[in-house]
C-alpha positions as CSV (number, residue, x, y, z in Angstrom):
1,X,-42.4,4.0,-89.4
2,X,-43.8,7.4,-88.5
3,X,-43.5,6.4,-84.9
4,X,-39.9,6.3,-85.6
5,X,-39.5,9.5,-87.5
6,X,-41.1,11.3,-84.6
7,X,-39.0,9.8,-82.5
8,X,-36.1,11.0,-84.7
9,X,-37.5,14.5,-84.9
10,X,-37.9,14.5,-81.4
11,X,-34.3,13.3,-80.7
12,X,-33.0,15.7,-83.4
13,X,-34.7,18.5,-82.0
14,X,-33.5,17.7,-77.9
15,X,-30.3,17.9,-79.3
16,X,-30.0,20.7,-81.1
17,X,-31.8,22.8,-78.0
18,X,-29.4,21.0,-75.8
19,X,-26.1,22.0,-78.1
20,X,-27.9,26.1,-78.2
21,X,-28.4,26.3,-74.8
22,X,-24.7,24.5,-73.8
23,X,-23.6,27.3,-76.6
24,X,-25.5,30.1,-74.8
25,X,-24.0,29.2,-71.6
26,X,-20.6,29.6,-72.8
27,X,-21.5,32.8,-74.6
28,X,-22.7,34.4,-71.3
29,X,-19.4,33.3,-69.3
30,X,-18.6,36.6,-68.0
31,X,-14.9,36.7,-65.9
32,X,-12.5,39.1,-64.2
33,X,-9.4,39.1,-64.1
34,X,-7.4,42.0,-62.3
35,X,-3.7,42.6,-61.7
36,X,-0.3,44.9,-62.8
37,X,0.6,46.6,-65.8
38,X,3.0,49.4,-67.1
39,X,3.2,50.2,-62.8
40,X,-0.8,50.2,-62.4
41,X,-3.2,48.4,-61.9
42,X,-5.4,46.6,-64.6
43,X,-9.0,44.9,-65.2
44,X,-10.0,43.3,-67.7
45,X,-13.5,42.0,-67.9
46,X,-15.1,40.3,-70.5
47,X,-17.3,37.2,-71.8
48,X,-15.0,34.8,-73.2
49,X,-15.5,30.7,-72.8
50,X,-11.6,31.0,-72.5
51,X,-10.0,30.5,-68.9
52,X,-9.0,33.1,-66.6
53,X,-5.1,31.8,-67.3
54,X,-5.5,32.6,-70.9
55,X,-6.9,36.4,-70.4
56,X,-4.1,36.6,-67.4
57,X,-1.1,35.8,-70.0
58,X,-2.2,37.7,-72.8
59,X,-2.4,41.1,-70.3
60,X,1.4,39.7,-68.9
61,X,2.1,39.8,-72.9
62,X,0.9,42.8,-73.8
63,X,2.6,44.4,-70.5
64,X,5.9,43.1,-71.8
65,X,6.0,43.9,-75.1
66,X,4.9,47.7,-74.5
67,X,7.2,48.0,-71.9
68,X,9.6,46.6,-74.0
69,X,9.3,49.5,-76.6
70,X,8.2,52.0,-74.8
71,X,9.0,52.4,-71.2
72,X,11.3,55.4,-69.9
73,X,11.7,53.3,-66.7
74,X,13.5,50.7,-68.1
75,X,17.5,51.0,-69.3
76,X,16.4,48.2,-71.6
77,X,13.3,49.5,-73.4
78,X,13.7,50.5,-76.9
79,X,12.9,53.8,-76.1
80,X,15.1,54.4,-73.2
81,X,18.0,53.2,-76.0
82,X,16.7,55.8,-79.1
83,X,16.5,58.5,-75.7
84,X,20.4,57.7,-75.3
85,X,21.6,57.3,-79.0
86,X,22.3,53.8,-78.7
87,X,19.8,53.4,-81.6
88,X,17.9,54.8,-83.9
89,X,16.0,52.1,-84.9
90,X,11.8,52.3,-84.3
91,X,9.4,49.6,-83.6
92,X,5.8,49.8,-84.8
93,X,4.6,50.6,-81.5
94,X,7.0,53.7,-81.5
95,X,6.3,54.9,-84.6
96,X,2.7,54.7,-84.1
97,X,2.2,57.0,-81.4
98,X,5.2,59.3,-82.7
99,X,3.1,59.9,-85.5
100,X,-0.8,60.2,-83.6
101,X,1.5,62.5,-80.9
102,X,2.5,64.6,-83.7
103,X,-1.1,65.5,-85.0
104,X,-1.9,66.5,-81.1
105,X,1.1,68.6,-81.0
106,X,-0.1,70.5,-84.2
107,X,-3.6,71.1,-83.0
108,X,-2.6,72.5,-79.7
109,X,-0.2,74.8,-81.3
110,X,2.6,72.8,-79.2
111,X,1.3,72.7,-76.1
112,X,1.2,69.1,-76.5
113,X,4.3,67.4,-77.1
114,X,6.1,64.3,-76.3
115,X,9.5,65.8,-76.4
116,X,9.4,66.7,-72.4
117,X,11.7,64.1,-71.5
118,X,14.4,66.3,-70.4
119,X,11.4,68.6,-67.7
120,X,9.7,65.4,-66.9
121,X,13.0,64.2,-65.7
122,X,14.3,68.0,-63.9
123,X,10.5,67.8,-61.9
124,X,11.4,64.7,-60.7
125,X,8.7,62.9,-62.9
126,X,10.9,60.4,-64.7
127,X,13.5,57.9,-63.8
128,X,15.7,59.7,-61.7
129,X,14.0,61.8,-59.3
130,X,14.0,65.3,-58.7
131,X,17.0,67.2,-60.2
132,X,17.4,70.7,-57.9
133,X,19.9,72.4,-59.8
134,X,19.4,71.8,-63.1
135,X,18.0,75.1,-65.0
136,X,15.0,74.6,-66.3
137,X,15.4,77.5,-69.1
138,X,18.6,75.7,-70.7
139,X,16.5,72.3,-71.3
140,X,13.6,74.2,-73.7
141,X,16.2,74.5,-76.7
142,X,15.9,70.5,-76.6
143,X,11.7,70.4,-76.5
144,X,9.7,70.6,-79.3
145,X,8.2,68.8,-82.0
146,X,9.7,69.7,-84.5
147,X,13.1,68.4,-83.5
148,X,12.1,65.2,-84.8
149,X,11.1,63.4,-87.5
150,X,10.8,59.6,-89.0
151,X,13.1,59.1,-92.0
152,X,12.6,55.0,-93.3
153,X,11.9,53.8,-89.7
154,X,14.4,55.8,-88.1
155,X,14.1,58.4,-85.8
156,X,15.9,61.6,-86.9
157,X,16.8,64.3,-84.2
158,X,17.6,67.7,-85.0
159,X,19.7,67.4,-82.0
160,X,22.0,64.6,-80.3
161,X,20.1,65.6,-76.9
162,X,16.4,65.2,-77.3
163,X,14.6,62.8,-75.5
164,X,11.0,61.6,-76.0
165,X,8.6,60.5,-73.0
166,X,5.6,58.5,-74.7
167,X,3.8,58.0,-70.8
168,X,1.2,60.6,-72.0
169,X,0.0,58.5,-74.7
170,X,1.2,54.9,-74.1
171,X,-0.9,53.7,-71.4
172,X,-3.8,54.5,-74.0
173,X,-2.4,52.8,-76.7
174,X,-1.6,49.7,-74.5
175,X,-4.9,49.3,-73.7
176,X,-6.0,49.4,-77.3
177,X,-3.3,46.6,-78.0
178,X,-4.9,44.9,-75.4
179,X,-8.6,45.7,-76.4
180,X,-7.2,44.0,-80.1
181,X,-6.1,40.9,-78.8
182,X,-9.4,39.9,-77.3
183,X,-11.2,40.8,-80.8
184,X,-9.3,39.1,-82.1
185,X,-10.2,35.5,-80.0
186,X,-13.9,36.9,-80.9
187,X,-14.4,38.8,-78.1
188,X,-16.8,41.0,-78.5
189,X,-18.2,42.4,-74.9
190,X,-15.6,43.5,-72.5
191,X,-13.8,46.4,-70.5
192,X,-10.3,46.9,-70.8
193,X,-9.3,49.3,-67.8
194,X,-5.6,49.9,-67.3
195,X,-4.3,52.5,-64.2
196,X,-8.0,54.5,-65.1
197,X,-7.3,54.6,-69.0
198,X,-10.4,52.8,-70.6
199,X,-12.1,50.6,-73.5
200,X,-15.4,49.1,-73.9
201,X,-17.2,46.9,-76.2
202,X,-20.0,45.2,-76.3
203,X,-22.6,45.0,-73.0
204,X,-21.4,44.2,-69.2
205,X,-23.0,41.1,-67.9
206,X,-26.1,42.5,-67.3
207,X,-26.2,43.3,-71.3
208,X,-26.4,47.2,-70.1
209,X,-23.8,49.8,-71.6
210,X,-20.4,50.0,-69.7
211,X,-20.9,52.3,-66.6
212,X,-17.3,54.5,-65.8
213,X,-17.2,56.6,-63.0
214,X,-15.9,60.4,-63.8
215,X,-13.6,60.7,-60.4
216,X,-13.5,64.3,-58.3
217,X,-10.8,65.9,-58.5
218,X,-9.7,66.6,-55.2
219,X,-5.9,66.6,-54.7
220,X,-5.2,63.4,-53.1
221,X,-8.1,61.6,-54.3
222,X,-6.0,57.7,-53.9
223,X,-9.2,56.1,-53.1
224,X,-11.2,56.4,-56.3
225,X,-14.4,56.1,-54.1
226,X,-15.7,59.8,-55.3
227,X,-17.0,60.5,-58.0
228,X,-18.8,63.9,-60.5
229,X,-20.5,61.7,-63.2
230,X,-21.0,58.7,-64.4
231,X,-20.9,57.6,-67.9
232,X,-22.2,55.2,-70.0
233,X,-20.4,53.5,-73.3
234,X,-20.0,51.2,-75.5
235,X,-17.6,50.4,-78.5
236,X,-15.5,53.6,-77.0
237,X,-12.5,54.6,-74.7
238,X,-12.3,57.4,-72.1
239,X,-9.6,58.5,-70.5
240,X,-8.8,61.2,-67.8
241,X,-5.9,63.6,-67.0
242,X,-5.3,65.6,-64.2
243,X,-3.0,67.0,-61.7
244,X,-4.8,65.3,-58.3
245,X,-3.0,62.3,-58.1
246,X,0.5,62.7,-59.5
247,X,2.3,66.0,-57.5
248,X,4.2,66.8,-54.9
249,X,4.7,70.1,-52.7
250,X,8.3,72.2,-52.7
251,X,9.3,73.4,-49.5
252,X,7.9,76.3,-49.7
253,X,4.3,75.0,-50.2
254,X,4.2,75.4,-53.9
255,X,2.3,72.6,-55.7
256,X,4.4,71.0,-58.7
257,X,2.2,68.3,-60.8
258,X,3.2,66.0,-63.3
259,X,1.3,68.0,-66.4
260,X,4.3,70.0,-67.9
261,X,4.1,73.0,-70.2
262,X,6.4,72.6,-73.6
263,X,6.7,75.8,-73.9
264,X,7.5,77.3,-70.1
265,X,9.6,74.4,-68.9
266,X,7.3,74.9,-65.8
267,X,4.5,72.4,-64.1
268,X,0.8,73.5,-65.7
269,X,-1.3,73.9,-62.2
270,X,-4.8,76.2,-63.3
271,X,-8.4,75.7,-62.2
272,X,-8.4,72.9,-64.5
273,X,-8.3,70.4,-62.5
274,X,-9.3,67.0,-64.9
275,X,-10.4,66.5,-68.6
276,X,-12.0,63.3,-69.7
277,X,-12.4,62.6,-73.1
278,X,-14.7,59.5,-75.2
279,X,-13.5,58.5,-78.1
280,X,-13.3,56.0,-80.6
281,X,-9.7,55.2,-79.5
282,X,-7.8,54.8,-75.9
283,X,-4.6,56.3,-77.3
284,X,-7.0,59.5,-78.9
285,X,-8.8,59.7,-75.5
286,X,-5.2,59.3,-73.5
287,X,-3.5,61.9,-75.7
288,X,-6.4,64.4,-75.8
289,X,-7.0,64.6,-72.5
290,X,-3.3,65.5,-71.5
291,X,-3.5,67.9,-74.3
292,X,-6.4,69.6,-72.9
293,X,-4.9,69.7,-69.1
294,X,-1.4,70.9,-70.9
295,X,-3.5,73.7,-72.2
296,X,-4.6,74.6,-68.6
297,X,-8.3,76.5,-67.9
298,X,-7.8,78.7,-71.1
299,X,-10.9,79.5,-73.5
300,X,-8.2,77.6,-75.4
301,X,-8.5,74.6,-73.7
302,X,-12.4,74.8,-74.5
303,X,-12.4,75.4,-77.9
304,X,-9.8,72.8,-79.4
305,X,-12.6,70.4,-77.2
306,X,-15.4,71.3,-78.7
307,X,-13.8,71.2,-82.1
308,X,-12.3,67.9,-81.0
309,X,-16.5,67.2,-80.5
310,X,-17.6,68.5,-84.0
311,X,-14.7,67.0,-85.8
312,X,-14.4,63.2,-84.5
313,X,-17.3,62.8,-82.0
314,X,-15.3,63.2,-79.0
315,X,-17.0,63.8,-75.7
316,X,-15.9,66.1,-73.2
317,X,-15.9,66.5,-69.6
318,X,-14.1,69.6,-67.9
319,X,-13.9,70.3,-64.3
320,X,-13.1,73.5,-63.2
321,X,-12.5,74.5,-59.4
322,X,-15.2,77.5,-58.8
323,X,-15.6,80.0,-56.1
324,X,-17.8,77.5,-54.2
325,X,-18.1,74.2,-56.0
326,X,-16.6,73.1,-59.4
327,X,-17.6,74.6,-62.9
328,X,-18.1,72.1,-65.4
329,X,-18.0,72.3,-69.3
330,X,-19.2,69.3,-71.2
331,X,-20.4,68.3,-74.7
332,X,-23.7,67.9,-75.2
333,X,-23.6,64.1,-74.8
334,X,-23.1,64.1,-71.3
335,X,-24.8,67.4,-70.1
Protein backbone atom coordinates (compact mmCIF):
# COMPACT_ATOMS: atom_id res chain seq x y z
CA UNK A 1 0.00 0.00 0.00
CA UNK A 2 2.71 2.65 0.71
CA UNK A 3 4.54 1.31 -2.19
CA UNK A 4 1.73 2.44 -4.14
CA UNK A 5 1.18 5.86 -2.72
CA UNK A 6 4.78 6.55 -3.45
CA UNK A 7 4.39 5.55 -6.59
CA UNK A 8 1.35 7.89 -6.90
CA UNK A 9 3.32 10.78 -5.37
CA UNK A 10 5.94 10.10 -7.58
CA UNK A 11 3.69 10.01 -10.68
CA UNK A 12 1.73 13.10 -9.41
CA UNK A 13 4.71 14.99 -8.87
CA UNK A 14 6.49 13.97 -12.79
CA UNK A 15 3.45 15.37 -13.97
CA UNK A 16 2.97 18.38 -12.49
CA UNK A 17 6.89 19.32 -13.29
CA UNK A 18 6.27 18.11 -16.72
CA UNK A 19 2.92 20.40 -17.26
CA UNK A 20 5.34 23.68 -15.41
CA UNK A 21 8.03 23.22 -17.53
CA UNK A 22 5.74 22.54 -20.92
CA UNK A 23 3.98 25.91 -19.35
CA UNK A 24 7.38 27.62 -19.04
CA UNK A 25 8.32 26.79 -22.50
CA UNK A 26 5.32 28.40 -23.89
CA UNK A 27 5.73 31.47 -21.61
CA UNK A 28 9.35 32.10 -22.96
CA UNK A 29 8.16 31.73 -26.75
CA UNK A 30 9.58 34.89 -27.96
CA UNK A 31 8.65 35.90 -31.92
CA UNK A 32 9.03 38.64 -34.47
CA UNK A 33 7.01 39.61 -36.74
CA UNK A 34 7.93 42.63 -39.12
CA UNK A 35 6.11 44.26 -42.01
CA UNK A 36 3.90 47.62 -43.25
CA UNK A 37 1.74 49.96 -41.50
CA UNK A 38 0.21 53.55 -41.94
CA UNK A 39 3.33 53.69 -45.07
CA UNK A 40 6.17 52.45 -42.56
CA UNK A 41 7.50 49.88 -41.57
CA UNK A 42 6.47 47.95 -38.27
CA UNK A 43 7.88 45.33 -35.56
CA UNK A 44 6.36 43.87 -33.30
CA UNK A 45 8.14 41.58 -30.86
CA UNK A 46 6.80 39.82 -28.11
CA UNK A 47 6.36 36.47 -25.97
CA UNK A 48 3.08 35.07 -26.87
CA UNK A 49 2.36 31.02 -27.29
CA UNK A 50 0.10 32.47 -30.14
CA UNK A 51 1.40 32.00 -33.88
CA UNK A 52 3.20 34.39 -35.94
CA UNK A 53 -0.34 34.49 -38.32
CA UNK A 54 -2.26 35.71 -35.34
CA UNK A 55 0.22 38.72 -34.29
CA UNK A 56 0.54 39.31 -38.30
CA UNK A 57 -3.44 39.89 -38.63
CA UNK A 58 -4.05 41.78 -35.68
CA UNK A 59 -1.13 44.48 -36.89
CA UNK A 60 -3.13 44.14 -40.65
CA UNK A 61 -6.21 45.09 -38.32
CA UNK A 62 -5.14 47.60 -36.47
CA UNK A 63 -3.47 49.24 -39.85
CA UNK A 64 -6.96 49.24 -41.29
CA UNK A 65 -8.97 50.48 -38.88
CA UNK A 66 -6.67 53.57 -38.14
CA UNK A 67 -6.29 54.21 -41.62
CA UNK A 68 -9.77 54.01 -41.88
CA UNK A 69 -10.32 56.94 -39.47
CA UNK A 70 -7.62 58.74 -39.72
CA UNK A 71 -5.59 58.86 -42.81
CA UNK A 72 -5.20 62.12 -44.97
CA UNK A 73 -4.00 59.82 -47.78
CA UNK A 74 -6.94 58.18 -48.36
CA UNK A 75 -10.30 59.87 -50.16
CA UNK A 76 -12.03 57.24 -48.12
CA UNK A 77 -10.86 57.74 -44.53
CA UNK A 78 -13.15 59.30 -42.12
CA UNK A 79 -11.05 62.04 -41.83
CA UNK A 80 -10.31 62.87 -45.36
CA UNK A 81 -14.48 63.06 -45.44
CA UNK A 82 -14.87 65.55 -42.10
CA UNK A 83 -11.58 67.53 -44.03
CA UNK A 84 -14.08 67.96 -47.06
CA UNK A 85 -17.51 68.48 -45.33
CA UNK A 86 -18.92 65.32 -46.45
CA UNK A 87 -19.38 64.59 -42.67
CA UNK A 88 -19.32 65.70 -39.57
CA UNK A 89 -19.61 62.74 -37.89
CA UNK A 90 -16.34 61.52 -35.39
CA UNK A 91 -15.17 58.12 -34.55
CA UNK A 92 -13.59 57.37 -31.19
CA UNK A 93 -10.29 57.29 -32.64
CA UNK A 94 -10.83 60.84 -33.89
CA UNK A 95 -12.15 62.28 -31.12
CA UNK A 96 -9.53 60.88 -28.95
CA UNK A 97 -6.59 62.48 -30.23
CA UNK A 98 -8.68 65.81 -31.14
CA UNK A 99 -9.04 66.11 -27.61
CA UNK A 100 -5.11 64.86 -26.31
CA UNK A 101 -3.98 67.38 -29.50
CA UNK A 102 -5.92 70.05 -27.92
CA UNK A 103 -4.22 69.96 -24.45
CA UNK A 104 -0.58 70.08 -26.55
CA UNK A 105 -1.81 72.96 -28.48
CA UNK A 106 -2.60 74.89 -25.14
CA UNK A 107 0.65 74.21 -23.53
CA UNK A 108 2.74 75.33 -26.43
CA UNK A 109 0.82 78.45 -26.60
CA UNK A 110 -0.22 77.12 -30.27
CA UNK A 111 2.68 76.18 -31.63
CA UNK A 112 1.37 72.78 -31.68
CA UNK A 113 -1.62 72.32 -33.56
CA UNK A 114 -3.33 69.83 -35.74
CA UNK A 115 -5.13 72.31 -37.82
CA UNK A 116 -2.00 72.57 -40.52
CA UNK A 117 -3.71 70.63 -43.07
CA UNK A 118 -4.04 73.46 -45.46
CA UNK A 119 0.47 74.27 -45.03
CA UNK A 120 1.16 70.64 -44.83
CA UNK A 121 -0.59 70.31 -48.14
CA UNK A 122 1.03 74.06 -49.89
CA UNK A 123 4.75 72.35 -48.67
CA UNK A 124 4.05 69.61 -50.56
CA UNK A 125 3.68 67.35 -47.29
CA UNK A 126 0.19 66.02 -47.80
CA UNK A 127 -1.65 64.31 -50.53
CA UNK A 128 -1.08 66.31 -53.32
CA UNK A 129 2.32 67.49 -53.66
CA UNK A 130 3.83 70.67 -53.67
CA UNK A 131 1.50 73.56 -54.46
CA UNK A 132 3.94 76.67 -55.98
CA UNK A 133 1.56 79.28 -56.17
CA UNK A 134 -0.53 79.05 -53.52
CA UNK A 135 0.09 81.99 -50.79
CA UNK A 136 1.07 80.80 -47.85
CA UNK A 137 -0.17 84.01 -45.80
CA UNK A 138 -3.95 83.62 -47.06
CA UNK A 139 -4.14 79.86 -45.56
CA UNK A 140 -3.22 81.10 -41.62
CA UNK A 141 -6.93 82.61 -41.27
CA UNK A 142 -7.90 78.76 -41.62
CA UNK A 143 -5.16 77.35 -38.78
CA UNK A 144 -5.69 77.26 -35.30
CA UNK A 145 -7.16 75.51 -32.59
CA UNK A 146 -9.51 77.24 -31.76
CA UNK A 147 -11.50 76.94 -34.98
CA UNK A 148 -12.76 73.74 -33.73
CA UNK A 149 -14.52 72.14 -31.32
CA UNK A 150 -16.62 68.72 -30.49
CA UNK A 151 -20.28 69.43 -29.91
CA UNK A 152 -22.16 65.58 -29.15
CA UNK A 153 -19.66 63.68 -31.42
CA UNK A 154 -19.55 66.15 -34.10
CA UNK A 155 -16.96 68.12 -35.16
CA UNK A 156 -17.79 71.85 -35.24
CA UNK A 157 -15.70 74.33 -37.44
CA UNK A 158 -15.63 77.83 -37.06
CA UNK A 159 -15.04 77.80 -40.71
CA UNK A 160 -16.30 75.62 -43.80
CA UNK A 161 -12.43 75.46 -44.80
CA UNK A 162 -10.38 73.99 -42.04
CA UNK A 163 -8.79 70.95 -42.36
CA UNK A 164 -7.16 68.77 -39.65
CA UNK A 165 -3.87 66.58 -40.25
CA UNK A 166 -3.75 64.01 -37.18
CA UNK A 167 -0.07 62.37 -38.79
CA UNK A 168 1.67 64.23 -35.85
CA UNK A 169 -0.07 62.29 -33.43
CA UNK A 170 -1.56 59.17 -35.05
CA UNK A 171 1.24 56.96 -35.66
CA UNK A 172 1.59 57.21 -31.71
CA UNK A 173 -1.72 56.47 -30.95
CA UNK A 174 -1.72 53.40 -33.43
CA UNK A 175 0.83 51.91 -31.73
CA UNK A 176 -0.90 52.24 -28.47
CA UNK A 177 -4.07 50.50 -30.16
CA UNK A 178 -1.72 48.04 -31.09
CA UNK A 179 0.24 47.80 -27.77
CA UNK A 180 -3.77 47.16 -26.21
CA UNK A 181 -4.58 44.44 -28.33
CA UNK A 182 -1.73 42.22 -27.27
CA UNK A 183 -2.64 43.04 -23.31
CA UNK A 184 -5.34 42.23 -23.97
CA UNK A 185 -4.50 38.28 -25.26
CA UNK A 186 -2.17 38.58 -21.93
CA UNK A 187 0.69 39.76 -23.36
CA UNK A 188 2.68 41.16 -21.14
CA UNK A 189 6.55 41.52 -22.56
CA UNK A 190 6.86 43.02 -25.95
CA UNK A 191 7.93 45.98 -28.23
CA UNK A 192 5.55 47.55 -30.40
CA UNK A 193 7.74 49.71 -32.97
CA UNK A 194 5.89 51.38 -35.84
CA UNK A 195 7.98 53.76 -38.58
CA UNK A 196 10.42 54.58 -35.24
CA UNK A 197 7.27 55.46 -32.89
CA UNK A 198 7.65 53.09 -29.78
CA UNK A 199 6.13 50.86 -26.82
CA UNK A 200 7.54 48.52 -24.47
CA UNK A 201 6.44 46.17 -21.80
CA UNK A 202 7.59 43.82 -20.02
CA UNK A 203 11.47 42.29 -20.58
CA UNK A 204 13.12 41.37 -24.22
CA UNK A 205 14.02 37.78 -24.43
CA UNK A 206 16.90 38.02 -22.61
CA UNK A 207 14.51 39.28 -19.55
CA UNK A 208 16.72 42.73 -19.81
CA UNK A 209 14.81 46.27 -20.21
CA UNK A 210 13.91 47.16 -23.89
CA UNK A 211 17.12 48.77 -25.52
CA UNK A 212 16.04 51.80 -28.33
CA UNK A 213 18.57 53.42 -30.16
CA UNK A 214 18.36 57.54 -29.95
CA UNK A 215 19.26 57.99 -33.98
CA UNK A 216 21.88 61.09 -35.11
CA UNK A 217 20.42 63.48 -36.64
CA UNK A 218 22.21 64.00 -39.64
CA UNK A 219 20.07 65.12 -42.62
CA UNK A 220 19.65 62.11 -44.63
CA UNK A 221 20.19 59.64 -42.01
CA UNK A 222 17.83 56.62 -44.23
CA UNK A 223 19.91 53.99 -42.75
CA UNK A 224 19.16 54.10 -39.09
CA UNK A 225 22.65 52.48 -38.43
CA UNK A 226 23.85 55.77 -36.27
CA UNK A 227 23.13 56.44 -33.40
CA UNK A 228 23.70 59.37 -29.97
CA UNK A 229 22.22 57.20 -27.05
CA UNK A 230 20.78 54.41 -26.19
CA UNK A 231 17.99 53.87 -23.96
CA UNK A 232 16.59 51.59 -21.82
CA UNK A 233 12.63 51.03 -20.85
CA UNK A 234 10.10 49.28 -19.84
CA UNK A 235 6.23 49.75 -19.54
CA UNK A 236 6.94 53.13 -21.62
CA UNK A 237 6.82 54.71 -25.19
CA UNK A 238 9.45 57.04 -26.89
CA UNK A 239 9.08 58.69 -29.74
CA UNK A 240 11.28 61.06 -31.91
CA UNK A 241 10.74 64.06 -34.22
CA UNK A 242 12.90 65.73 -36.42
CA UNK A 243 13.53 67.43 -39.65
CA UNK A 244 16.51 64.77 -40.96
CA UNK A 245 14.42 62.45 -42.73
CA UNK A 246 11.35 64.16 -44.08
CA UNK A 247 12.55 67.47 -46.36
CA UNK A 248 13.35 68.51 -49.44
CA UNK A 249 15.64 71.41 -51.00
CA UNK A 250 13.95 74.48 -53.24
CA UNK A 251 15.90 75.42 -56.04
CA UNK A 252 17.61 77.80 -54.57
CA UNK A 253 19.15 75.48 -51.90
CA UNK A 254 16.82 76.43 -49.18
CA UNK A 255 16.00 73.47 -46.92
CA UNK A 256 12.01 73.03 -46.42
CA UNK A 257 11.13 70.12 -43.71
CA UNK A 258 7.99 68.59 -42.86
CA UNK A 259 7.78 70.37 -39.08
CA UNK A 260 5.47 73.42 -39.81
CA UNK A 261 4.98 76.52 -37.68
CA UNK A 262 1.04 77.35 -36.97
CA UNK A 263 1.68 80.46 -36.54
CA UNK A 264 4.22 81.54 -39.64
CA UNK A 265 2.72 79.28 -42.28
CA UNK A 266 6.56 78.59 -42.84
CA UNK A 267 8.72 75.19 -42.37
CA UNK A 268 10.34 75.26 -38.63
CA UNK A 269 14.32 74.42 -39.61
CA UNK A 270 16.60 75.68 -36.15
CA UNK A 271 19.48 74.00 -34.53
CA UNK A 272 17.04 71.67 -33.22
CA UNK A 273 17.57 69.06 -34.98
CA UNK A 274 15.48 65.87 -32.96
CA UNK A 275 13.46 65.62 -29.61
CA UNK A 276 12.76 62.30 -28.12
CA UNK A 277 10.43 62.00 -25.48
CA UNK A 278 9.53 58.72 -22.76
CA UNK A 279 6.40 58.56 -21.65
CA UNK A 280 3.78 56.64 -20.23
CA UNK A 281 1.89 56.79 -23.61
CA UNK A 282 3.03 56.56 -27.56
CA UNK A 283 0.51 59.15 -28.61
CA UNK A 284 1.98 61.57 -25.46
CA UNK A 285 5.50 60.71 -26.58
CA UNK A 286 4.44 61.20 -30.58
CA UNK A 287 2.61 64.55 -29.84
CA UNK A 288 5.29 65.92 -27.49
CA UNK A 289 7.98 65.48 -29.37
CA UNK A 290 6.52 67.33 -32.55
CA UNK A 291 5.49 69.90 -30.13
CA UNK A 292 8.93 70.45 -28.98
CA UNK A 293 10.54 70.48 -32.71
CA UNK A 294 7.47 72.92 -33.68
CA UNK A 295 8.85 75.05 -30.99
CA UNK A 296 12.30 75.07 -32.63
CA UNK A 297 15.80 75.63 -30.42
CA UNK A 298 13.98 78.31 -28.23
CA UNK A 299 14.64 78.42 -24.24
CA UNK A 300 10.99 77.76 -24.94
CA UNK A 301 11.32 74.61 -26.35
CA UNK A 302 13.42 73.65 -23.02
CA UNK A 303 11.30 74.73 -20.59
CA UNK A 304 7.73 73.35 -21.64
CA UNK A 305 10.33 69.91 -21.56
CA UNK A 306 11.40 70.02 -18.37
CA UNK A 307 7.99 70.95 -17.05
CA UNK A 308 6.70 68.13 -19.25
CA UNK A 309 9.53 66.14 -16.80
CA UNK A 310 8.29 67.49 -13.42
CA UNK A 311 4.65 67.31 -14.31
CA UNK A 312 4.16 63.64 -15.91
CA UNK A 313 7.59 62.00 -15.75
CA UNK A 314 8.53 62.48 -19.19
CA UNK A 315 12.04 62.11 -20.34
CA UNK A 316 13.80 64.23 -22.64
CA UNK A 317 16.39 64.08 -25.18
CA UNK A 318 17.46 67.32 -27.22
CA UNK A 319 19.96 67.48 -29.88
CA UNK A 320 21.25 70.54 -30.82
CA UNK A 321 23.78 71.17 -33.83
CA UNK A 322 26.94 73.06 -32.05
CA UNK A 323 29.79 74.89 -33.35
CA UNK A 324 31.67 71.60 -33.53
CA UNK A 325 29.61 68.64 -32.43
CA UNK A 326 25.95 68.54 -31.20
CA UNK A 327 24.70 70.18 -27.85
CA UNK A 328 22.52 67.99 -25.96
CA UNK A 329 19.79 68.83 -23.21
CA UNK A 330 18.37 65.93 -21.35
CA UNK A 331 16.44 65.11 -18.16
CA UNK A 332 18.09 63.81 -15.61
CA UNK A 333 17.08 60.17 -16.40
CA UNK A 334 19.16 59.84 -19.27
CA UNK A 335 22.20 62.26 -18.49
Amino acid sequence: MLSRLHTAILLTTTILLSTLMCGCGEASRYIEIQGEALGTFVQVKCNTPLSDKTISDIIQEVDRESKNSMSIFSSESLLSRINSNETDSLDCHIIRNIELAHRFSVLSDGAYDITIKPLTDALGFGKKGVTTQTNIDSLLEFVGYDLISIEDGRLHKADSRVQIDLNSIAKGYTVDLLADRLEALNIADYMVNIGGEIRCRGYNAKGERWSIAIETPYDGNMAMDSFEKIVRIADKAVATSGNYRRYYLTESGQKVAHTISPKTGRSVVSTLLSATVIAHSCTEADAAATMLMSLGATEEATRIAEQCYEEYGWDYYLIFAGDEDYRIECSEGLK
